[in-house]
N, C-alpha and C positions, 0 to 999 in steps of 0.2 A: 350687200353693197353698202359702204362709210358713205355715209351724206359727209357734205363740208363740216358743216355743223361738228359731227362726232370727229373730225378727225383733228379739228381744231380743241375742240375738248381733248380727246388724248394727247396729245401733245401738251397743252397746261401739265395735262394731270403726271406725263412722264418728265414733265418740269420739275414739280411742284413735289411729289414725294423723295425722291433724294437728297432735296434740300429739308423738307423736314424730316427724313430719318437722319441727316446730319447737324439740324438741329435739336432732335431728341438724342443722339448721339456726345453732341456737346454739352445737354444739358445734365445726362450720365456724369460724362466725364468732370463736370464741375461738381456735380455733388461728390461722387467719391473722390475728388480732388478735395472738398470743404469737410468730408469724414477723417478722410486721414490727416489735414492737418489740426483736425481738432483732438483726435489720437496722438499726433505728432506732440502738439500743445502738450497732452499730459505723463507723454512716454507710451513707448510702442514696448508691451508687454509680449514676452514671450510665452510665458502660463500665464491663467487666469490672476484679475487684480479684482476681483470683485467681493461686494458684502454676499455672502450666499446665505440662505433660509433654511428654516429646518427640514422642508419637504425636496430641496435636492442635496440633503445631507444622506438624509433618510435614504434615498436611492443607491447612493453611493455603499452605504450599511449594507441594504439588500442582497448588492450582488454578492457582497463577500460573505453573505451569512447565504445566501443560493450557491457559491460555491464550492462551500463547507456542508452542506447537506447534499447536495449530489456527489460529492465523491469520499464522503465519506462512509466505508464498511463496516457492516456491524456483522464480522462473522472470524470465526476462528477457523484459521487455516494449519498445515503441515506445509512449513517453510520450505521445504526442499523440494513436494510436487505442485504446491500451489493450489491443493485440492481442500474443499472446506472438510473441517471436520466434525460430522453429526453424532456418532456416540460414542459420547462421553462415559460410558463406562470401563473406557478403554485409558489407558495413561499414554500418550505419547508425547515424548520427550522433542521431538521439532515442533510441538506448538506453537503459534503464536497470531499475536492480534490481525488481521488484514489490516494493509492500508490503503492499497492501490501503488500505482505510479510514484505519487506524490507522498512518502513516506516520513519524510522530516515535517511536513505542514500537517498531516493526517495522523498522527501517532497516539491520540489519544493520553497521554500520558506523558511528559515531557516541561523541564521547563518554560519551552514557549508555548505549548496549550497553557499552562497556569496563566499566562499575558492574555491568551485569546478568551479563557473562561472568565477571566477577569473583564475582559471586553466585553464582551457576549451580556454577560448581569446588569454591566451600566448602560450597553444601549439598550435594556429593556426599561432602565429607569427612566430613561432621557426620553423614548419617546413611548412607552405601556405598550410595546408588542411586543409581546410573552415568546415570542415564537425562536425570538434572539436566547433567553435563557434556558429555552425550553432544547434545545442544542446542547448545552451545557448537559440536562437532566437527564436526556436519554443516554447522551455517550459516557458518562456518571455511572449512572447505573449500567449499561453495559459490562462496565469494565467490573463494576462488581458484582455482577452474577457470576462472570467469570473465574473472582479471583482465587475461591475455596480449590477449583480444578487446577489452575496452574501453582496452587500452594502445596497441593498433592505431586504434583511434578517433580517440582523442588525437593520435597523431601525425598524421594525416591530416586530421584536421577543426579541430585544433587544441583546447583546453579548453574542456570542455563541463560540465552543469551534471547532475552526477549521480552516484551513491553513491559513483563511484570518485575526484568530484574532490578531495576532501581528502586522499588518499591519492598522485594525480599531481600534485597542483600544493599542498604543504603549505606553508601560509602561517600557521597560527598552532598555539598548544596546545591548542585545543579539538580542533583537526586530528587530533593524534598522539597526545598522553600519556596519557590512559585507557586507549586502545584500545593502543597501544604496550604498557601494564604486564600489561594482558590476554594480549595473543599471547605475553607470552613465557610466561607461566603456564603457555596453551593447547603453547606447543611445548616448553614441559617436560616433558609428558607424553605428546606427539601424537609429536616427534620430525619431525615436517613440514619438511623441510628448504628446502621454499617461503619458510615466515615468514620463516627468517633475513636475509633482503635488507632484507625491509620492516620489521624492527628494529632493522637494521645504517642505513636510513635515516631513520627515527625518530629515534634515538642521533645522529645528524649536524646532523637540523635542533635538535632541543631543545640539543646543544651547543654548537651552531658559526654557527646562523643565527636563531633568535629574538630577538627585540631583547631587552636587558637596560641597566639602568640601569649607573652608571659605577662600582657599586663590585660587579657583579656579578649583584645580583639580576634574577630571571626579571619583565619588566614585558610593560605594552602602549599600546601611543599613541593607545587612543582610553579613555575619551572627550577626554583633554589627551595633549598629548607625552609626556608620563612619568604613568603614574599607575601603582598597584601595584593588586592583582587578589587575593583568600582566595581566591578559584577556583581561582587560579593554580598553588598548593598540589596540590592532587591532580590539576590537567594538568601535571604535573611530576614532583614526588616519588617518587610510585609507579613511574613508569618509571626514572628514574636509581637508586630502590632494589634494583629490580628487574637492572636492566640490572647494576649492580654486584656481586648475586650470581650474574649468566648468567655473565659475565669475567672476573669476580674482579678487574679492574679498579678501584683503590681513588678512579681523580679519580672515578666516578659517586656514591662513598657522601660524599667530600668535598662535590661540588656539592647531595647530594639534604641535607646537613648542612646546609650554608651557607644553603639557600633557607628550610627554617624558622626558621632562626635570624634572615635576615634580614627575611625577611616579617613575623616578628615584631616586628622591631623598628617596623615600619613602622603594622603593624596592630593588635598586641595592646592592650588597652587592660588593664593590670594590676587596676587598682583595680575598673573592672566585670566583668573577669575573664571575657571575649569578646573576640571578633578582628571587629573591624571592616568590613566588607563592601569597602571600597576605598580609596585616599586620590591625590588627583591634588597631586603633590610641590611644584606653583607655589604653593599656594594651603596656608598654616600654619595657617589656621583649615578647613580642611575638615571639614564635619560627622561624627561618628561614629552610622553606621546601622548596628546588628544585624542584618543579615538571618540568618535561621537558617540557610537552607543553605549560606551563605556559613561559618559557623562547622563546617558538617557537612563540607566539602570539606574544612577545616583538619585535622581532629581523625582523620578518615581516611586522609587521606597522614600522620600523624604513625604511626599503626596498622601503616601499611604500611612505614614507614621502621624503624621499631624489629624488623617482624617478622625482618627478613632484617640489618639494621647488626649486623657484629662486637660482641660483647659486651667495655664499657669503652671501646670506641671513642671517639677524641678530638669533643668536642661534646653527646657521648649525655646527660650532665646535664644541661647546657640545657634538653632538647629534654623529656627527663622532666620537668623542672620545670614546664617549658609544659602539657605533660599534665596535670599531676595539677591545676595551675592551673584550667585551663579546662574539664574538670571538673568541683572545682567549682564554675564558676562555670554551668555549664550544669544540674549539680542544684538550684541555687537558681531557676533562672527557668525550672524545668518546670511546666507545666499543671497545673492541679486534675484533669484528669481521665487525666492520662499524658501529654498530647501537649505537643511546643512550638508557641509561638506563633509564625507567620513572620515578627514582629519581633521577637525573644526581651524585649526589656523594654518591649514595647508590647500589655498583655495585651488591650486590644480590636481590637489584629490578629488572622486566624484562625488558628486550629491548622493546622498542615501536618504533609504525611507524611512527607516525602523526611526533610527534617531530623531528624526524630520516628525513624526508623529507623536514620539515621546514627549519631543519638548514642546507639543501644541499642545496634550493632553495636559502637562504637567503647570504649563504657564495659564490657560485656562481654568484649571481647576483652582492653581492658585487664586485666582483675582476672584471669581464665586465664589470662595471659600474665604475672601476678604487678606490674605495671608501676604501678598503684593499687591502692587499700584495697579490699578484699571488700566492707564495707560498703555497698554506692554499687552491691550488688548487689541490691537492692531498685529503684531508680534504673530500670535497664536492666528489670528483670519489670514495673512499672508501666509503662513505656513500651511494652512489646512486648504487655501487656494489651488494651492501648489501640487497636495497630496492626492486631488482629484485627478490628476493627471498621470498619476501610476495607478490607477486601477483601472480592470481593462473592463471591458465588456461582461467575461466573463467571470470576474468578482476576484480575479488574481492582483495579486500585488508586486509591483515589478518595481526595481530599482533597489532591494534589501540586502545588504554583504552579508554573505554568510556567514557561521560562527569563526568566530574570532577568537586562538588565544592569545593568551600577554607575552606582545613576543618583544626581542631587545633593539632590533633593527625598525627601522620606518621602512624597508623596503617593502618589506613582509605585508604591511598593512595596506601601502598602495594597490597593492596587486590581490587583495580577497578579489574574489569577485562576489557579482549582484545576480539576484535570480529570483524568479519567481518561486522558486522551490526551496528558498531558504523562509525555514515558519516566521522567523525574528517581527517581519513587516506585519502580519495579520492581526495581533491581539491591539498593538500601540495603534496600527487605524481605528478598529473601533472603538476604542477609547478616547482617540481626539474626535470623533465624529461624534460622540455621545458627549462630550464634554463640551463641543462648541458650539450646540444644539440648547446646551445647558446657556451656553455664553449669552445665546441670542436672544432665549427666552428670561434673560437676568434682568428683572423686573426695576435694580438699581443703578441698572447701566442703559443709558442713553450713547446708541452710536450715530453718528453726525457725518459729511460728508462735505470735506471742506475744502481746495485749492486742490482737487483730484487726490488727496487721500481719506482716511478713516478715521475719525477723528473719537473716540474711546472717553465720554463723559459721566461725569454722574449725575443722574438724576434730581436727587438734590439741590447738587448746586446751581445746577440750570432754572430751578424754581422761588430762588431764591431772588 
């Protein structure tokens, strides 16, 4: 039975809570009313705009180094049943590497593994977890325990179509010079005195059997007799830079000098302040097409030349200038929201990765390596902001056009498509991840945080 008493109390009390669940209600709605316009205030970001740290750099590293270790196979199969093949005292000519599913990211052997081996070494530098290079070392040695058996192959059945052919039968630089600049990395530090053969034959065909136009530079005859290649740049460079400080041998850093200098003259477009995707030399009006990763292969063999070329070395201002050039001319046609477009001055082309990563890596490394302005370190965080945003969960990397050649139309280039199964995207992330890991921990740069952007100082002169 309600005395008066309680029924007068309920009644308050079914007064009283509505009104303050609708002044708890109001007072929600005023703070996220006071959140977003302080968001509003500095711009409503569609990807990340934030300074990130090196432990959710590191995470990002992980998944794609956890995705490269689970699906990658370490066993030789017969390509036709899919069945592994266990003795080897048999010769069978359908050999060849497993990949899985995923065969263009997993191939062990390929110009875009030389990018991801490449990767894989600096994020072990950047943050001492061996486990990154240690990827590198086993699928290394994999492929050369292998390679005596499938060289038995070859000779016997003659050249066959399989991870080792580019390796037995090297017919261009997509063949050798990534993957060439890679091994020697890996046997600087492996001591593997297997590689040195297929170094020492790498160094032979990029010097002595590549075709090259008649005043020297590294070219290729298709899609015309003579046409020049931005590709061409990092299936090159890297290795002759590389190679020159294995030998100490000066024609390598001569030739890896000569090739920017002359690709440039061929490609660079000064005034848009981009390198050109190709040019076939018959034809004085050939159109000039940005493709971005065309400009990313550039600006990373220029990274790599400078890291190891003699200091004052004859050409090295050239080659600076080209840098800080392109640059920026790559900070002017970056994305609203981090990324570049895959025709850098075609903004209703799509964003891509590959490129998108390149030039975080490449403008990063510069400014650590003192080579451009700090400032342009803002540049590289919004990019690599951005970057976090195609990697998934499970350590794939989404948004990278697939291989691309030099073709004459812009149609062509609109419509590659993007995939996570195209390798191009994997080695350039972790290389920007490793490089801006480096950026953060750059003991001369002081980053600030000023009118809602990044403000990229030096230390120095703030102590001054």
């Amino acid at each position: 039975m309600i005395t008066k008493k309680s029924f007068i109390l309920l009644i308050i009390f079914l007064i009283l809570v509505p009104a303050c669940k609708e002044k708890k209600g109001a007072e929600e709605k005023q703070q996220t009313t006071a959140e977003k316009t302080i968001v509003q205030g500095e711009g409503e970001y569609r990807l990340p705009y934030i300074l990130p740290n090196a432990d959710s750099i590191k995470v990002v590293l992980d998944r794609v180094l956890s995705y490269f270790n689970k699906n990658t196979e370490y066993k030789v199969i017969d390509k036709k049943t899919g069945r592994e093949i266990i003795d080897f005292s048999k010769l069978n000519k359908d050999a060849d590497i497993a990949t899985g599913e995923n065969n263009d990211v997993l191939s062990l052997w390929s110009y875009t593994m030389g990018v991801t081996y490449s990767g894989m070494i600096r994020a072990t530098e950047a943050t001492s977890d061996k486990k990154f290079e240690q990827y590198d070392f086993k699928n290394i040695d994999f492929y050369l325990d292998n390679f005596p058996y499938f060289k038995k192959i070859d000779s016997v059945f003659g050249e066959q179509q399989n991870r080792y052919d580019p390796l037995l039968h090297t017919n261009s630089l997509d063949d050798c010079g990534s993957m060439g600049a890679a091994l020697i990395k890996i046997y600087k530090i492996t001591k593997d005195e297997r590689l040195r053969p297929i170094i020492d034959h790498i160094a032979d065909y990029i010097s002595n059997k590549q075709f090259r136009l008649s005043d020297g530079t590294l070219a290729r005859q298709r899609p015309q007799k003579q046409s020049v290649w931005a590709d061409d740049a990092y299936m090159s460079v890297p290795f002759l830079a590389q190679m020159g400080n294995l030998t100490g041998d000066t024609k390598y850093y001569d030739d890896a000098v000569k090739q920017i200098r002359q690709m440039s003259k061929y490609l660079f477009r000064w005034n848009k302040r981009l390198f050109d995707h190709g040019v076939n030399l018959h034809n004085e009006y050939d159109p000039n097409i940005y493709w971005a990763r065309a400009n990313g292969w550039v600006i990373l063999a220029i990274n790599e030349l400078l890291d190891v070329l003699p200091e004052n070395y004859c050409g090295i201002d050239d080659i600076l200038k080209i840098l800080r050039t392109h640059v920026q001319g790559l900070a002017e046609h970056q994305g609203g929201d981090g990324l570049w477009h895959n025709l850098l001055d075609r903004t209703d082309s799509y964003l891509e990765t590959s490129s998108t990563a390149m030039f975080v890596y490449s403008i990063a490394h510069s400014i650590n390596k003192g080579w451009i302005d700090y400032t342009f370190g803002s540049v590289a965080q919004a990019g690599w902001d951005a970057l976090t945003s195609r990697v998934t969960k499970d350590g794939e990397v989404e948004g990278t056009c697939w291989g691309t050649t030099f073709a004459g139309d812009i149609v062509y280039y609109y419509h590659r498509p993007a995939s996570v199964k195209a390798s191009h995207g994997y080695g350039p992330l972790l290389l920007a991840g490793a490089e801006m890991i480096n950026l953060l921990n750059n003991k001369n740069i002081v980053i600030q945080r000023g009118f809602y952007t990044w403000h990229y100082r030096l230390k120095s002169d703030l102590e001054k």
